[in-house]
N, C-alpha and C positions, 0 to 999 in steps of 0.2 A: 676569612673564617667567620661564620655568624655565631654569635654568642647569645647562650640560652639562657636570657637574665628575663622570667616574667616582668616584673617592677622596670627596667629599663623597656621592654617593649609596650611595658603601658605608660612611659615616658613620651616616647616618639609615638603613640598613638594620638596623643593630644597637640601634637606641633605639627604645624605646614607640612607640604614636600620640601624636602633639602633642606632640614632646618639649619644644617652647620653651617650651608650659607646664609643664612636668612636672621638665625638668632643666637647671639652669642651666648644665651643661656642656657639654653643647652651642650656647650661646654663643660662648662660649669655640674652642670648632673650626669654627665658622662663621664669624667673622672671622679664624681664620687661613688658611681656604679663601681667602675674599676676596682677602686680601694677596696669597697665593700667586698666584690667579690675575690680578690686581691687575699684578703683577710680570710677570707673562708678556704682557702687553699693549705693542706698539709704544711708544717714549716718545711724549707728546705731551700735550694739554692734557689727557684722559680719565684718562690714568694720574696725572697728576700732581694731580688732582682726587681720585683715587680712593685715590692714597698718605696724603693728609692727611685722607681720612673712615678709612680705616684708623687710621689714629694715632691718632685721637679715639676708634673704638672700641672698638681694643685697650687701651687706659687706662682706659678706663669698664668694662670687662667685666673685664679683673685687678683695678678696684678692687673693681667686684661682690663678683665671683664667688673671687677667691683664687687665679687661673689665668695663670700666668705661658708663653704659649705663642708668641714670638715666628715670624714669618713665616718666618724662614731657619732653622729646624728643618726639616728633610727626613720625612717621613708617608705611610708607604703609606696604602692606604684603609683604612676599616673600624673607623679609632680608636673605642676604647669611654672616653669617664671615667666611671667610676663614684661617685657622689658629686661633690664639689669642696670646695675649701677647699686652700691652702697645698701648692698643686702647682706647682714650678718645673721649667721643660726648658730648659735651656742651648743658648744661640742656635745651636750648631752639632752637636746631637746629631742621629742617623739611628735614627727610628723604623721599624718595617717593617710591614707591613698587618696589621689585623686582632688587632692590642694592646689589652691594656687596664689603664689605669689606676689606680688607687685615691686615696682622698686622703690629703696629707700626701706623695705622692711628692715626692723628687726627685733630676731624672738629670742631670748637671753633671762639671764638671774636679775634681778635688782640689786643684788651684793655681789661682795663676794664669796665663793663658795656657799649661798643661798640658791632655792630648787629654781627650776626652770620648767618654761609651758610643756604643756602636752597638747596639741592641735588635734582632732578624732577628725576621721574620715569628711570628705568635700569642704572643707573650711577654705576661704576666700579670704584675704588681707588686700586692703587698699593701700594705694601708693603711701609711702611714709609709716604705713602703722606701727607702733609699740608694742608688744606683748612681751611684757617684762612678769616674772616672778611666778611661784609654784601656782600658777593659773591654768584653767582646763577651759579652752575653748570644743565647746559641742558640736557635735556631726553636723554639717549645714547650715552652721554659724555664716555671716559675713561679719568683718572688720571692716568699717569704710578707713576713708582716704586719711591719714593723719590720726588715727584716731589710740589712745595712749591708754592699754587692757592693763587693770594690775587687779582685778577681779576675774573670776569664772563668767563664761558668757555662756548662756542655755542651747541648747542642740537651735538650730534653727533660726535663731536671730539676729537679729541685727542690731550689733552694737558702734556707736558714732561717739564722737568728741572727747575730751579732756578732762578729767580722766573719761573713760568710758562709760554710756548708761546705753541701757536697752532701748531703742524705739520702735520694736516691733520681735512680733513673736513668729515664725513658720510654725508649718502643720507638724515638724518632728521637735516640736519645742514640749518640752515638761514641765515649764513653767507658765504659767499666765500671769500678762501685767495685773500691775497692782495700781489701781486710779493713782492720781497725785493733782 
């Protein structure tokens, strides 16, 4: 039975043929499709059937795979992980379409019960990144590899190292460097 989930079809738009063979993270975003749409289901026996086959395979597939991607995470379409392994998103982070991830990310509060990132549409995270705390990375942002965001990063650029600083601006950037 094919299931009419736009955001999931612009999932599998961005991965190989046969990704289930090829990438295990895409497991990982296909049971959080489920959930989500799961959740959007009338209550009744179906949903409450379908909440506890979720449960079982979001536990099996973070044990897999290393991919901590709860259902009440917000995901436009298109999500890419690249890799997998020791990738956490914090239950109430806002992803935007057409992101991608690397492994060793992860996007979370800095406290506890303190806010959490909001990532805007095509944002890219390097292997290891940090994006800790009520931080707004920009449409077309890159994070390089390792690199620890606990500031806002400008539509467009490119932020590297510990804590994070800008080293470049794209053409959808709102900000322009400032000499130093």
């Amino acid at each position: 039975m094919a299931v009419h989930d736009p955001d999931w079809q612009a999932d599998l738009a961005r991965c190989p043929a046969h990704p289930f063979l090829r990438e295990q993270s895409i497991w990982a975003i296909a049971v959080y499709r489920f959930g989500r749409r799961n959740d959007a289901r009338r209550p009744g026996v179906r949903r409450a059937i379908g909440d506890r086959l979720y449960w079982v395979l979001y536990r099996i597939v973070e044990t897999v795979t290393g991919i901590t991607l709860p259902k009440s995470v917000t995901i436009g379409g298109g999500l890419r992980i690249w890799h997998f392994g020791n990738i956490v998103v914090h239950e109430s982070v806002r992803i935007g379409a057409r992101c991608a991830l690397r492994h060793g990310v992860t996007i979370g509060n800095r406290v506890d019960g303190g806010g959490v990132p909001v990532l805007e549409d095509d944002v890219e995270l390097g292997a290891y990144a940090q994006v800790l705390g009520p931080v707004r990375v920009g449409r077309g942002a890159t994070v390089g590899a390792m690199t620890v965001v606990l500031d806002d990063v400008p539509a467009g650029a490119v932020a590297v190292g510990i804590p994070a600083r800008i080293v470049s601006y794209g053409a959808n950037s709102t900000s322009a460097p400032t000499g130093t």
